[in-house]
Structure formats: C-alpha cells, structure tokens
VMD Tcl script that draws the C-alpha trace (Angstrom):
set ca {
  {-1.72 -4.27 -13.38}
  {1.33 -6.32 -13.62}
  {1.62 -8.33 -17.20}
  {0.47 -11.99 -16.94}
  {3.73 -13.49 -17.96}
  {4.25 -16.16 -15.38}
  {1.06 -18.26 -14.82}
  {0.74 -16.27 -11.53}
  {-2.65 -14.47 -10.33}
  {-2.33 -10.66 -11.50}
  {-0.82 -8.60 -9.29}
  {-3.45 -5.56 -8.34}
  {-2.34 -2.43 -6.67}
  {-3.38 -4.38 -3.07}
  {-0.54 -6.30 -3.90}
  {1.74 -3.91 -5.24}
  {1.14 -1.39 -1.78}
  {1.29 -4.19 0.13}
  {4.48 -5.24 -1.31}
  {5.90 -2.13 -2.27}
  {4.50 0.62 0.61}
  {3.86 -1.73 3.46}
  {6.65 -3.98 3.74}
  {8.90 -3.62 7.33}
  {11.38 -0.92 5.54}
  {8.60 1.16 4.11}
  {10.62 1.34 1.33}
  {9.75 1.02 -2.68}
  {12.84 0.26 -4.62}
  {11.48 -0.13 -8.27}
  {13.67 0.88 -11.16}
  {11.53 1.12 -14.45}
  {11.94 2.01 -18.42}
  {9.31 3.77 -19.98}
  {8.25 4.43 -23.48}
  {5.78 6.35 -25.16}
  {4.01 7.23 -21.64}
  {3.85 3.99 -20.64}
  {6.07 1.18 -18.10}
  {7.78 -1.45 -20.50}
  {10.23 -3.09 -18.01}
  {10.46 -3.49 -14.24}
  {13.41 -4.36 -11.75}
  {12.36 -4.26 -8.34}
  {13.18 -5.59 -5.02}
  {11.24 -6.13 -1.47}
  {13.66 -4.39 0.91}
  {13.91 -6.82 4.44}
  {15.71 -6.46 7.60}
  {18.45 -9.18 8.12}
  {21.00 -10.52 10.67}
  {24.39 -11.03 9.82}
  {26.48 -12.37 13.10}
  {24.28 -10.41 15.29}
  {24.29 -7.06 13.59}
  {21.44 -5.90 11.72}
  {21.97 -4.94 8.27}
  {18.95 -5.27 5.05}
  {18.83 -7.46 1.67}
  {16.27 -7.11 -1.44}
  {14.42 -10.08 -2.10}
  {14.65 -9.62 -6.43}
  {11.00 -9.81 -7.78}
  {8.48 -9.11 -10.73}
  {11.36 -8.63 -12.89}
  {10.09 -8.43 -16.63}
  {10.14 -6.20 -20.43}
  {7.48 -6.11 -22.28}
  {7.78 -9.07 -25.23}
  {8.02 -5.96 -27.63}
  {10.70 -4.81 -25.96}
  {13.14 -7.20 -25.12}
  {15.55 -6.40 -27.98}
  {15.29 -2.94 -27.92}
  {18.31 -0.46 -27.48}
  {22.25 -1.82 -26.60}
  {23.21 -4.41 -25.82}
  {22.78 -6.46 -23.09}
  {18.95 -5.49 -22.98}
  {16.78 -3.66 -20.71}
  {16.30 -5.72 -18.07}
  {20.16 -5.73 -16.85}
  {20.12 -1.88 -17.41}
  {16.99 -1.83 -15.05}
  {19.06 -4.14 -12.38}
  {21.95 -2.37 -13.08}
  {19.98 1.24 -11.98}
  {18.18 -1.08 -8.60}
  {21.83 -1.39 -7.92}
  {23.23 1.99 -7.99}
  {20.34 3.46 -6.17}
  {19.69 0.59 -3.35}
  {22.81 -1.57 -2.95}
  {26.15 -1.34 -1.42}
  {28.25 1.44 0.75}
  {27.88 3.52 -2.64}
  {23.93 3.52 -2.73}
  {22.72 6.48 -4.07}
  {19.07 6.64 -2.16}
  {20.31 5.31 1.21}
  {22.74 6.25 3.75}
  {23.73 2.10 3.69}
  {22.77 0.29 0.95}
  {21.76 -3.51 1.02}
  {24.45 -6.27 1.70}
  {23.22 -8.28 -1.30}
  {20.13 -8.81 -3.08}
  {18.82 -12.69 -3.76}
  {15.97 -14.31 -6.01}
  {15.08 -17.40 -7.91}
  {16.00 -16.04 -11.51}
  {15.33 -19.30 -13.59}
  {14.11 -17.63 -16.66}
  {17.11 -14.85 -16.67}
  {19.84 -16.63 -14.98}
  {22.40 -16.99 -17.96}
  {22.07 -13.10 -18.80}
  {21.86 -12.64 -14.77}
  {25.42 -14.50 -14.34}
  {27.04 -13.38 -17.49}
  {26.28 -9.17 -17.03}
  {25.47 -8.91 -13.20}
  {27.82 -11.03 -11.59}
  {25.27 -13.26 -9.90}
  {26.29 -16.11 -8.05}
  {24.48 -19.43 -7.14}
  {24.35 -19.30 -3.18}
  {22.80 -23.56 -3.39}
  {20.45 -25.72 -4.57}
  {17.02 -25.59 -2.95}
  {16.26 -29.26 -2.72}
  {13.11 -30.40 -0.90}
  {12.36 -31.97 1.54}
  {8.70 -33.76 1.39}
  {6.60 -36.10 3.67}
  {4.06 -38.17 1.43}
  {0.87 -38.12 3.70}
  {-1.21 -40.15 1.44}
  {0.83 -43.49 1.01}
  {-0.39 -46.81 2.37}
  {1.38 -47.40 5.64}
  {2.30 -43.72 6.17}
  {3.24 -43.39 9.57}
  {3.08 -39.33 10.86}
  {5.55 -38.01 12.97}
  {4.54 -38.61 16.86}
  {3.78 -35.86 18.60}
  {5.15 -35.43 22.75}
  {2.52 -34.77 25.50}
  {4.27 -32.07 27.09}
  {3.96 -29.82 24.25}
  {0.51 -28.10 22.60}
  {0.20 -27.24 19.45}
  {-2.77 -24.67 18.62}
  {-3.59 -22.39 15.49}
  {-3.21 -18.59 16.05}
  {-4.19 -15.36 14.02}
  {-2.63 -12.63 15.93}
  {1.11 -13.44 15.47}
  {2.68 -10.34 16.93}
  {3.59 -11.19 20.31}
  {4.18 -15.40 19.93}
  {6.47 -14.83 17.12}
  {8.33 -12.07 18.81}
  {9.43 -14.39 21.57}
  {9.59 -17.48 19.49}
  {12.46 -15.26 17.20}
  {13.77 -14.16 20.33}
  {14.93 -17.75 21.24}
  {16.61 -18.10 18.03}
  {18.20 -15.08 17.18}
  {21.22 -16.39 19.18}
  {21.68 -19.27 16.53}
  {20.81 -16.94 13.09}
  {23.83 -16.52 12.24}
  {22.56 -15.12 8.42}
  {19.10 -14.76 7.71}
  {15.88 -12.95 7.63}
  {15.00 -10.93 10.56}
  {11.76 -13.43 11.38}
  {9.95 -11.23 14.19}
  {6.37 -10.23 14.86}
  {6.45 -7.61 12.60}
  {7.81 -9.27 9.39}
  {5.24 -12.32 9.96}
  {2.44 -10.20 10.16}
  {3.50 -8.51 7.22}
  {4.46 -11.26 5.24}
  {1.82 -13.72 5.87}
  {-1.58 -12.16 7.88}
  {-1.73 -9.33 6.05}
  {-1.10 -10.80 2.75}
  {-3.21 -9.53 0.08}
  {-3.82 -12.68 -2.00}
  {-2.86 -16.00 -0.07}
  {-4.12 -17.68 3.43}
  {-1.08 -18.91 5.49}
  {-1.83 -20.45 8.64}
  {0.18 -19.80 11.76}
  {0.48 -22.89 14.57}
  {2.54 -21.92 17.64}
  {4.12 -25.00 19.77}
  {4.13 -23.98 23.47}
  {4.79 -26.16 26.11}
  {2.64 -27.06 29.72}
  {3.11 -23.80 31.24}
  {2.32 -21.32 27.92}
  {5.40 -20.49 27.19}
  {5.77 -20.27 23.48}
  {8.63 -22.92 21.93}
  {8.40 -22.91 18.02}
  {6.42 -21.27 15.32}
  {5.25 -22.77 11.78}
  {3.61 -21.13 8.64}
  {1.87 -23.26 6.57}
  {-0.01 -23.25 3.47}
  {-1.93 -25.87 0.61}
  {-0.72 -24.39 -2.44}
  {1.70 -25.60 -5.30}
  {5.32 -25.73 -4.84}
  {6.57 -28.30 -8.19}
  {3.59 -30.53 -6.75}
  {-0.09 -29.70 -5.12}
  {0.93 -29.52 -1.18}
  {0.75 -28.70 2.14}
  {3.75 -26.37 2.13}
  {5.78 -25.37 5.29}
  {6.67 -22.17 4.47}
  {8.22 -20.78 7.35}
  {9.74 -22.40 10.36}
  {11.13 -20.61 13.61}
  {11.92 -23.40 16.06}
  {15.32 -23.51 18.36}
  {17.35 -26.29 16.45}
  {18.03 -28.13 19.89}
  {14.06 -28.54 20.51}
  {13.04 -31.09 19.11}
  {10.13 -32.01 21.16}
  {8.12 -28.45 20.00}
  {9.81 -29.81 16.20}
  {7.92 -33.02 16.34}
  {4.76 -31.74 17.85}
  {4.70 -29.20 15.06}
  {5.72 -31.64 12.26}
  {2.28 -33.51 13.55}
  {0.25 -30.94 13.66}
  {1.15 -30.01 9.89}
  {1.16 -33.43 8.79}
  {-2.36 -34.01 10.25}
  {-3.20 -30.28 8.35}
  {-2.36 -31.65 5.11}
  {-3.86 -35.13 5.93}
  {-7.21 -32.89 6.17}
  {-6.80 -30.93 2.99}
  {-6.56 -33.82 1.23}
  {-2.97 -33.16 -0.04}
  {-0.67 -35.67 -1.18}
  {2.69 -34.35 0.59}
  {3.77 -32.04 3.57}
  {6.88 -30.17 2.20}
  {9.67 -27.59 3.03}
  {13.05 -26.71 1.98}
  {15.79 -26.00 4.21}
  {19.71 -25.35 3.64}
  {21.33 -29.11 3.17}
  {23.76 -27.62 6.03}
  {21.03 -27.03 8.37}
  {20.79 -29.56 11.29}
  {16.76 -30.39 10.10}
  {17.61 -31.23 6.75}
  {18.98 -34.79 7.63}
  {17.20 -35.01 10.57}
  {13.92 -34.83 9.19}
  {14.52 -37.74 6.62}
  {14.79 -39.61 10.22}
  {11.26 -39.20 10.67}
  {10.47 -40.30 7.04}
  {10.63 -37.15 4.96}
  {12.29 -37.99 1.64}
  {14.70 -35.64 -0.59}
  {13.36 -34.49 -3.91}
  {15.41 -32.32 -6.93}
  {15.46 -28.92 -6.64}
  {12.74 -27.06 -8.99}
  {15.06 -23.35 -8.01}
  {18.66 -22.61 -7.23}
  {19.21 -19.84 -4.59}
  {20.77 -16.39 -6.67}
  {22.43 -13.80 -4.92}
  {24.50 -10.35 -5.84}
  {26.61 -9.85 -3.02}
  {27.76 -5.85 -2.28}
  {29.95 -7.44 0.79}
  {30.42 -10.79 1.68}
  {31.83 -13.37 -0.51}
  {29.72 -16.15 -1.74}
  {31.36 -19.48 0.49}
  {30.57 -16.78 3.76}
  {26.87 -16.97 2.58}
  {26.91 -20.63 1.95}
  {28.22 -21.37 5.36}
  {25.58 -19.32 7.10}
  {22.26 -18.34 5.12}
  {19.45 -19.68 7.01}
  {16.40 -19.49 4.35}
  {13.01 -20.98 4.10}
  {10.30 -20.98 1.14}
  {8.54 -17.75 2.93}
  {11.60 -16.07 2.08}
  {11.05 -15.98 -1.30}
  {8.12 -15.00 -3.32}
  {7.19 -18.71 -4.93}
  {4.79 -19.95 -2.36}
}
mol new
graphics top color blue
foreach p $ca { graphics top sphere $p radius 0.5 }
foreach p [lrange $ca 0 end-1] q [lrange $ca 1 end] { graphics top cylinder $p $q radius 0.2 }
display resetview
C-alpha cells in the first residue's frame, strides 16, 4: 500500500496496475530506494502519449513521489528523493534514455511540497499558474449559461468511439498537449479504479458528435462540480454553451456550490468564459515541468492542459 502522507484515499494495487500496468504506454516507470528489504522512497511517473505540432512524441505525468519520514535525511546530500528523480530521468527521459529507444520530451507535476529542492537540484521550471476558473451555481440571482436548440447534450458510458471523433476535430488546433482520444479517456476516467467521472457528449441535430466534457463532484481547493476534461473545437461555441448547461445544471443537482475548471490564461475559453459569468479565483498549484527538449517560453506558448491531466481531481 502506498503511505498515507497526503490526505488522499490509499492507493491499493487496483490503483497501482491501473496506473502503473494499464495506462496507454503499458509502461511502469518507477524508480525506488530500498532498505532493509523494504521500499523507503518512490519517484515515479504515468507515461502518456502527446502532440507536439502534429508529431507524436510522450511526457510523464510526475506522481506519488515520497521517502519514508525516517528517511528523509539519510545518505548525501541533496536527499533521496532527487536521487530517485534523478534515476526516473536517466532511465525514461530524453534522446539519452536508458530503457527506451526515445525517451520523454519532458516530464510535468504539481510539486508543491518539493518544489524548492525540485528547482534548486533538478532544474524544474514553472510552465504557469493554474488559476481557476469557477461558476457559483448556488448564488441568489445565478443565471446558468443558455443552452442552443440545435445542439443535444446526453450522458454516455462507452466513450471509445464519441471521443475518438470529438479529438479528431481538434487535433488540428493541439498544438501541445495530451493525446485526448478514445483510448486515453477510457483509461483515464471509465476505468478508473477509485473515482466516478461522468462523460456528456454535445452532438448536434443530425448525431454527429461536436464536443466532449468530463465531469466530476469532488474537491478541487473547494467542494465542486469539477470539469475535468474538456475536448470541444475552440470555434464552437454553440456545443460550448450547451455543455457549460448541462454541467451547470449537474452541479445544480448535486447540490454543489460551484462548477469549476482550469484552463491556460492563453487559451481562447479562459476569458471567454468569464463572459458567461464564470469568475477567476487564485491558483491553489503552479504547473512544473523538466523539459529534455523544448525550452520553457515554447511550452508556455502552446501547452493545452486541463485538471484531468494531472492527478489532483
């Protein structure tokens, strides 16, 4: 089992194969330190296929990093835990990887408790603030988003073939970002081990699938309805609205107090939803990234993200 360090649910060995074994590489990348028979420290990532201006290429999502309390000033300096990320490196990362014919173009996380060690012996780099963006559903006078006629909105379970044409509609304007297909969706949220996401597909008057939300009521700094992923053409904002409602109206039901997301402050959404009445709130994380490639204003410019991405919600 995985210590209980971080006010998060245990995480059993469901979790750990469905992180670790079943994820869309099939790949564990886990560096560990052991002593006396026994794991004291962990440095692992979540290997994920990515775009980067149309050509495929694969990050590490950074996660379950941790020493054992009894061991965090053992051996030289700088500790364990950056001799752990240091080995993750080496093995995973870069045209140098050790384990792989092409190692990952960067690895990211949300490294809050580690940052200053993180920056100091890793080299990490902040990639931006990940402010929020939040709708309060139950103030007086709220008025939801309005939702067009032409467009339905419906709750699905089997993901597979909506998302792959929803992502194939968008893939044009990913410029950087997670490869958001049938297959990672179904990993990432239907098949996860320990949370309920639900799925609502936007199609318009003839079927044809237009936009794709994830959404869950969970915490994010606040009690919410979260919007954790989003795969919607920018340009449509008729499927946009009509999903904005129908998550809205979700939240509404499960008696949450806000609908919220984040979104990069470059996107095109993130001052276009505070049109239709979503506020800005500060950022509880900061996006971290070790690049093996690309410099750090390139990501900035490009790095399409969501909260799914990560491993908070």
């Amino acid at each position: 089992m995985f210590p209980a360090q971080d006010g998060l649910a245990e995480r059993d060995l469901a979790y750990w194969r469905w992180q670790f074994e079943q994820n869309t590489l099939a790949r564990t990348e886990v560096a560990v330190a052991i002593a006396g028979g026994r794991v004291v420290g962990q440095y692992a990532a979540v290997p994920q296929r990515a775009l980067d201006e149309g050509g495929e290429i694969t990050t590490g999502l950074v996660v379950d990093a941790f020493v054992l309390p009894e061991y965090r000033r053992a051996g030289s300096r700088p500790g364990i835990i950056i001799h752990l990320a240091r080995d993750l490196h080496d093995c995973w990362c870069g045209p140098r990887a050790r384990l792989v014919d092409r190692g990952h173009s960067l690895l990211y996380g949300y490294p809050f408790p580690i940052w200053r060690i993180a920056q100091r012996h890793l080299a990490s780099e902040i990639v931006r603030d990940m402010d929020v963006l939040f709708s309060e559903i139950a103030v007086p006078g709220f008025v939801p988003v309005a939702s067009p006629n032409d467009v339905e909105v419906v709750e699905i379970d089997d993901v597979v073939a909506a998302a792959d044409a929803v992502w194939a509609s968008v893939v044009a304007e990913t410029r950087f970002g997670l490869v958001r297909d049938g297959r990672y969706l179904d990993w990432r949220y239907v098949r996860h081990p320990q949370k309920r996401y639900r799925v609502f597909l936007a199609r318009g008057a003839d079927g044809v699938p237009r936009g794709l939300a994830v959404y869950h009521q969970g915490r994010y700094t606040v009690d919410a309805g979260i919007v954790c992923d989003w795969i919607v053409p920018a340009a449509d904002e008729a499927a946009e609205n009509a999903l904005l409602a129908a998550l809205q109206a979700r939240a509404a039901e499960d008696g949450t107090p806000v609908l919220l997301s984040v979104f990069p402050q470059n996107d095109p959404r993130f001052l276009r939803w505070q049109r239709k009445g979503f506020l800005v709130g500060p950022p509880s994380h900061f996006l971290v990234m070790n690049t093996f490639g690309h410099h750090v204003r390139y990501l900035r410019d490009r790095w399409f993200f969501t909260l799914g991405d990560s491993d908070l919600v």
